[in-house]
DRENVEXGU-799827 format. One record per residue (C-alpha): residue number from 1; residue in one letter; chain; x, y, z. Coordinates in pm, 1 decimal. Layout:
N
+-----+----+----+----------+----------+----------+
|   i | aa | ch |     east |    north |       up |
+-----+----+----+----------+----------+----------+
| NUM |  a |  A |        X |        Y |        Z |
...
+-----+----+----+----------+----------+----------+
***
This chain:
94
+-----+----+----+----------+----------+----------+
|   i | aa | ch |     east |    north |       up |
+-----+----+----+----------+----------+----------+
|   1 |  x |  A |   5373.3 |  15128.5 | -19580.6 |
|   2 |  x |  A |   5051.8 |  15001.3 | -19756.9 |
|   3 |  x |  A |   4896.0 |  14687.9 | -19778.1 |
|   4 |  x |  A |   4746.6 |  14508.1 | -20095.7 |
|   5 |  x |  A |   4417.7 |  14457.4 | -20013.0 |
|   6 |  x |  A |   4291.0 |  14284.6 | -20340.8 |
|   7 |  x |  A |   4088.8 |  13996.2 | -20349.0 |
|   8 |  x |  A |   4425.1 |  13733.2 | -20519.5 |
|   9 |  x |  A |   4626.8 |  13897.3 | -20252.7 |
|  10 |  x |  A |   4888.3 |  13638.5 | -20177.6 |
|  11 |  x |  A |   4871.2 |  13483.9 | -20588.8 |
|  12 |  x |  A |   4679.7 |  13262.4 | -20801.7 |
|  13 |  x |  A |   4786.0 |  12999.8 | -20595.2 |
|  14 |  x |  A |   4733.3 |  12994.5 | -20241.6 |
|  15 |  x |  A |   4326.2 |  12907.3 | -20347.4 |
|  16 |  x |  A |   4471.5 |  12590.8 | -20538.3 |
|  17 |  x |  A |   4719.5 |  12550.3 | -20195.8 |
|  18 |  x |  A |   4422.7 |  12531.6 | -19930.4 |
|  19 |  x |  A |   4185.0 |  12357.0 | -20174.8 |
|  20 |  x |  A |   4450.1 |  12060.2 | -20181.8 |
|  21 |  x |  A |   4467.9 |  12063.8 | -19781.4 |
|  22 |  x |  A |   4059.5 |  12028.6 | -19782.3 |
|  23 |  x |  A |   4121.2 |  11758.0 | -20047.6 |
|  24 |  x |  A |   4378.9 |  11579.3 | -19795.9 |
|  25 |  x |  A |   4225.1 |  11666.3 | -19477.3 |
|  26 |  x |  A |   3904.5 |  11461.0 | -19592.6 |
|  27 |  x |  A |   4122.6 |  11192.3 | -19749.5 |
|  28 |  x |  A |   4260.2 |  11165.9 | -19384.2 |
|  29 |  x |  A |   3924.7 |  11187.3 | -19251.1 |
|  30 |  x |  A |   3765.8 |  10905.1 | -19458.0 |
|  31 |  x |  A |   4053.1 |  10676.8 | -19385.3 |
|  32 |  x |  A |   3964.9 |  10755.1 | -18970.9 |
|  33 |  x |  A |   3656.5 |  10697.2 | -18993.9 |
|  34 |  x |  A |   3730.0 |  10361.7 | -19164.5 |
|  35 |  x |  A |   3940.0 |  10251.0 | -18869.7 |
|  36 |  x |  A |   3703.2 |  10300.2 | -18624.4 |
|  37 |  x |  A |   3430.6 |  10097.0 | -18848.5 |
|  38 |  x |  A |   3637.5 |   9832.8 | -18909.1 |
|  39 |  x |  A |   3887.8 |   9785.6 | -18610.7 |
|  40 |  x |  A |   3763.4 |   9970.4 | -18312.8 |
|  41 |  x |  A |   3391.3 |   9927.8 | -18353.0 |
|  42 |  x |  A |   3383.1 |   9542.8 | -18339.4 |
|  43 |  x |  A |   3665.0 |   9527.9 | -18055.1 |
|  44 |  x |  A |   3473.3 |   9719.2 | -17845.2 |
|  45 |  x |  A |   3123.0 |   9535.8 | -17926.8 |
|  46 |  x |  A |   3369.6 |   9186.7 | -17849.3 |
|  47 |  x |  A |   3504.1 |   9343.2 | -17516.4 |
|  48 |  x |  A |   3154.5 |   9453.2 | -17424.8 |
|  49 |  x |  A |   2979.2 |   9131.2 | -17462.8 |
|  50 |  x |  A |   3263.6 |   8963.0 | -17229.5 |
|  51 |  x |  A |   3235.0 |   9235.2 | -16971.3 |
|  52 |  x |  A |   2853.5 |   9156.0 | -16984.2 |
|  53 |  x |  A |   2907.1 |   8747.6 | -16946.8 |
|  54 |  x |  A |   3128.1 |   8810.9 | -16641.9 |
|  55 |  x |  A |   2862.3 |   9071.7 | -16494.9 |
|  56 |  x |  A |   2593.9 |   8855.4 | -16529.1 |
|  57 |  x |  A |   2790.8 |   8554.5 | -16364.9 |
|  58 |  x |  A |   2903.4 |   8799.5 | -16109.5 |
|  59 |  x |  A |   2536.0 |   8900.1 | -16033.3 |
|  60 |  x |  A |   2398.0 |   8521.8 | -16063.6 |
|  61 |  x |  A |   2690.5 |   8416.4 | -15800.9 |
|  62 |  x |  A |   2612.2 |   8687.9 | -15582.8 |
|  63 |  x |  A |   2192.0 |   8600.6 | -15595.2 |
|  64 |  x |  A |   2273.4 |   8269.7 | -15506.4 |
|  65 |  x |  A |   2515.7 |   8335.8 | -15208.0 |
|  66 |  x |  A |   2192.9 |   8559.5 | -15083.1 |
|  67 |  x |  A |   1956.4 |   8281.0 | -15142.4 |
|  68 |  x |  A |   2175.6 |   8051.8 | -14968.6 |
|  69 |  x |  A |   2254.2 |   8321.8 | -14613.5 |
|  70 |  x |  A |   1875.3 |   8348.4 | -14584.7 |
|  71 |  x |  A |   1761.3 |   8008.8 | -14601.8 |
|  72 |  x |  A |   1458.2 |   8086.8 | -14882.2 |
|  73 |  x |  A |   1410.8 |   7858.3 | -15133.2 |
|  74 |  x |  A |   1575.4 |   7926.7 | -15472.3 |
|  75 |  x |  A |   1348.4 |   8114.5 | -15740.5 |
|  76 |  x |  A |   1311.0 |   7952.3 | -16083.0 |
|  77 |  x |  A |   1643.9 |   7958.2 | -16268.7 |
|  78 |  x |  A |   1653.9 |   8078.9 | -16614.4 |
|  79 |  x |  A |   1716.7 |   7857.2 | -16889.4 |
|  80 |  x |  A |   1846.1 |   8095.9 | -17114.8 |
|  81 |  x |  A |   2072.5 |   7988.8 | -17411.2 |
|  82 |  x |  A |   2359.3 |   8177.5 | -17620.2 |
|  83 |  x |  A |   2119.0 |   8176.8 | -17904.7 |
|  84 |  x |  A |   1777.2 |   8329.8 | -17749.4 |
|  85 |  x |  A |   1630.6 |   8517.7 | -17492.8 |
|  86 |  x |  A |   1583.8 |   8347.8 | -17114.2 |
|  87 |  x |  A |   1265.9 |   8134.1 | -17083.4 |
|  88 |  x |  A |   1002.8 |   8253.4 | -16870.4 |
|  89 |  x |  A |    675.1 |   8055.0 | -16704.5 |
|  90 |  x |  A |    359.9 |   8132.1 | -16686.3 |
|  91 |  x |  A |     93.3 |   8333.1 | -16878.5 |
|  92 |  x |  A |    235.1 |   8548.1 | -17164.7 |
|  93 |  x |  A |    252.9 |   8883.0 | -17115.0 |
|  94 |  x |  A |     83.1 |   9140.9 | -17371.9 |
+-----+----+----+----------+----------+----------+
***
């Protein structure tokens, strides 16, 4: 028994065969990657910014229940909006 061990072993057409799988394995690919950019990418950045709202009430209930057991006077509270960053006092910082 002998094998063919030419280079078109298998025909003309099993180069034309596996190009057309690259060609529909990237198809595939592009579509993917256009999911996740436009449905998973912004429900995640949505899901994150509530998780991060209800942390930082969490944490803001919890410093004031520990202001309150010890009896110290409350630090300044931040009057930070939506829009910007919290407001601080004092000298700016360089």
């Amino acid at each position: 028994m002998s094998t063919n061990n030419t280079p078109n072993w298998g025909g003309p057409g099993i180069g034309h065969r596996i190009e057309e799988a690259v060609e529909l394995i990237e198809m595939e690919l592009r579509h993917a990657i256009a999911y996740v950019n436009d449905a998973v990418i912004p429900q995640v950045r949505r899901e994150s910014i509530s998780a991060m709202r209800t942390a930082a009430d969490t944490l803001r209930t919890l410093a004031d229940r520990f202001e309150q057991r010890s009896g110290a006077a409350p630090g300044p509270r931040s009057t930070a909006t939506e829009d910007g960053p919290p407001k601080t006092q004092g000298e700016p910082r360089s």
